[in-house]
N, C-alpha and C positions, 0 to 999 in steps of 0.2 A: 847963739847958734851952736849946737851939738854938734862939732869935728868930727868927732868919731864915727857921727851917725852918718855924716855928710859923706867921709872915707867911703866906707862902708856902700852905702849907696853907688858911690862912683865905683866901688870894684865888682859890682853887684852889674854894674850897667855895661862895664867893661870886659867881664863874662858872657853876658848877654849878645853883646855885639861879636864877639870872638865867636861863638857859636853858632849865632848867625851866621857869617862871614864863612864859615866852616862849611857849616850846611850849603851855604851859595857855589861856594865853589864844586862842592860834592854833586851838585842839582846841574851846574855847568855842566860839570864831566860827561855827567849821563847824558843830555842835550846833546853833546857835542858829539858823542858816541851813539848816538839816535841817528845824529843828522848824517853819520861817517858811510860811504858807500859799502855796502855787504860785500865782505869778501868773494867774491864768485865761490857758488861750491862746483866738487869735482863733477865733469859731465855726468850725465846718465853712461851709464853702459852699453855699449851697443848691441841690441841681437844679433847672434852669428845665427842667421838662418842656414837648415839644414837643409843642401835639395835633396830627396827622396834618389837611392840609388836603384837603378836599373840595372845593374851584372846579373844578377841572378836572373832576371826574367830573361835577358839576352842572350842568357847562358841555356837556360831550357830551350827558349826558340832553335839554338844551332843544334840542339842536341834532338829537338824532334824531327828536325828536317835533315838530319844526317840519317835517321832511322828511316828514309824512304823503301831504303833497296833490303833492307831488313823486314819491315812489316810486307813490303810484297811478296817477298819470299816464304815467307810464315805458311804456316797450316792455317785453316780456316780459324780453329777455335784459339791457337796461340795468337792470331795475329787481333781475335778480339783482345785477348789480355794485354796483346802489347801495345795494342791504343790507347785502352783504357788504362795503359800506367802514366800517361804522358798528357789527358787531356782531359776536361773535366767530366764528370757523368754527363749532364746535357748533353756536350759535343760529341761525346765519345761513337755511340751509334750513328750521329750524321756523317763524320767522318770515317766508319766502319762502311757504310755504308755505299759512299762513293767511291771507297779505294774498292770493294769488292764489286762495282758497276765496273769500274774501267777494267778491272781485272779478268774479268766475265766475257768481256770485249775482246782484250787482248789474246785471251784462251780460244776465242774461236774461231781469229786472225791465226793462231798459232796451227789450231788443230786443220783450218784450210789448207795450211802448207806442210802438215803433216809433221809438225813439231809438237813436241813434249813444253807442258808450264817448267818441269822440272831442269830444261836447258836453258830459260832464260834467267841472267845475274843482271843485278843493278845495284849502284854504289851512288849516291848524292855526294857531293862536299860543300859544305859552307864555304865564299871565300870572305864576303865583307857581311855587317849588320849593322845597322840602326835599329836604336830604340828611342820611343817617346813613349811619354804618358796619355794616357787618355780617360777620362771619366770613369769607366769602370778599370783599369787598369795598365797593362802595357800593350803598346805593337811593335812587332819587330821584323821591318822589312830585311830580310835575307837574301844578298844573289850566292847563288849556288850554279854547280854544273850535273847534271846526273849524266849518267855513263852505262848504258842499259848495253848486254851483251847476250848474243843471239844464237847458240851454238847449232851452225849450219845455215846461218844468214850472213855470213860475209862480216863485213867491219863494222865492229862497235856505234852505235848510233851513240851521239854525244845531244844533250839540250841544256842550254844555257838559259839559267830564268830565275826569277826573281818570286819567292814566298813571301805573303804575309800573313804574319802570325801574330791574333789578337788572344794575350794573356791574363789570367784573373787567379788572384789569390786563394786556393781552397788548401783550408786545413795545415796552412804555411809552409803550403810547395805554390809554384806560379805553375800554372796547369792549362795548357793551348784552350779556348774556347773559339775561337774561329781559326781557317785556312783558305786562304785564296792564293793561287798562281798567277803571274803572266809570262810570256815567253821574254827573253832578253832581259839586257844589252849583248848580246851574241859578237863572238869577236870574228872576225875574216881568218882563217887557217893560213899561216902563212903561205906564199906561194911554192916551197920546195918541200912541203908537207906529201908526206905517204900516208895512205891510210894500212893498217893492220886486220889480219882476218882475227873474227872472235877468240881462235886459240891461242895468241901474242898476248891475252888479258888472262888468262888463268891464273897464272901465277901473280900477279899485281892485284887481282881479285880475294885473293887467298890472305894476304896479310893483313895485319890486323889493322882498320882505320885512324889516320893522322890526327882528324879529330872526335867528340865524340858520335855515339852511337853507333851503328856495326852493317854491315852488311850484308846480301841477301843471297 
């Protein structure tokens, strides 16, 4: 029997098996590391949804309907330019056009009692607003108060009432394309209320408007 040969053999087989052995355990690991629960990864990120801001369209609404007593007061041909700075082309002549009906009106109210267009002033103010969205753009219900003054009619007519005004984006101004009124919420005058003759507003008429747009 060759010993050496036999050695040999055995260190041959005893290699073999260490290797194996090796490999076994190595084959475990990864097994083990298969079987092992995934670390959770970090969540998703959340979208910060953006709501669409409405100031600026809110902001034009107060600003067209403070310009009541301004655009009545106008000359024929300024008072088209000044609608047509505040509303879109479409709207512009339907609302040229019913300010200049009621005005038409009001002139021949005026000229029965033998009054001048050029004696009467009016002042709107915005006091509250909402705004929503709406498919083509914004509305913004505005109560306001107008304050129409009659020189040689007595005391100031005051009307309390409520605009809405639907907005659309042209050329990245928000630009009026509808205007509707209703009368109210109208409040009750207190009861130790005076009323004042037209000439008590001259001077209050005269200063420049608290908010924007100017008057007439």
């Amino acid at each position: 029997m060759n010993v050496a040969g036999a050695g040999l053999r055995l260190a041959c087989i005893a290699a073999v098996v260490a290797v194996v052995a090796v490999v076994a355990v190595v084959l475990s690991s990864c097994g083990d590391a298969s079987r092992r629960p995934a670390t959770p990864a970090d969540p998703p990120a959340t979208e910060v949804t953006v709501e669409p801001d409405t100031t600026q369209a809110r902001l034009a609404a107060l600003s067209a309907v403070s310009l009541t007593g301004e655009v009545a007061g106008a000359g024929f041909a300024s008072r088209s330019d000044l609608v047509e700075s505040f509303t879109t082309p479409e709207f512009a002549p339907v609302l040229l056009d019913r300010t200049n009906e009621q005005l038409r009106a009001l002139t021949a109210e005026f000229v029965d009692r033998g009054i001048s267009l050029a004696e009467f002033t009016a002042i709107e103010t915005p006091l509250t607003a909402e705004a929503t969205f709406t498919p083509a753009g914004v509305r913004v219900s505005v109560w306001s108060v107008l304050v129409v003054v009659v020189t040689g009619m007595g005391p100031a007519r005051q009307t309390w009432r409520t605009v809405t005004v639907d907005l659309v984006q042209h050329s990245g101004q928000w630009l009026v394309d509808g205007w509707e009124s209703a009368p109210g919420p109208t409040p009750v005058p207190a009861t130790e209320s005076t009323f004042d003759d037209a000439a008590a507003f001259e001077a209050p008429l005269s200063w420049a408007p608290a908010s924007g747009g100017g008057q007439g």
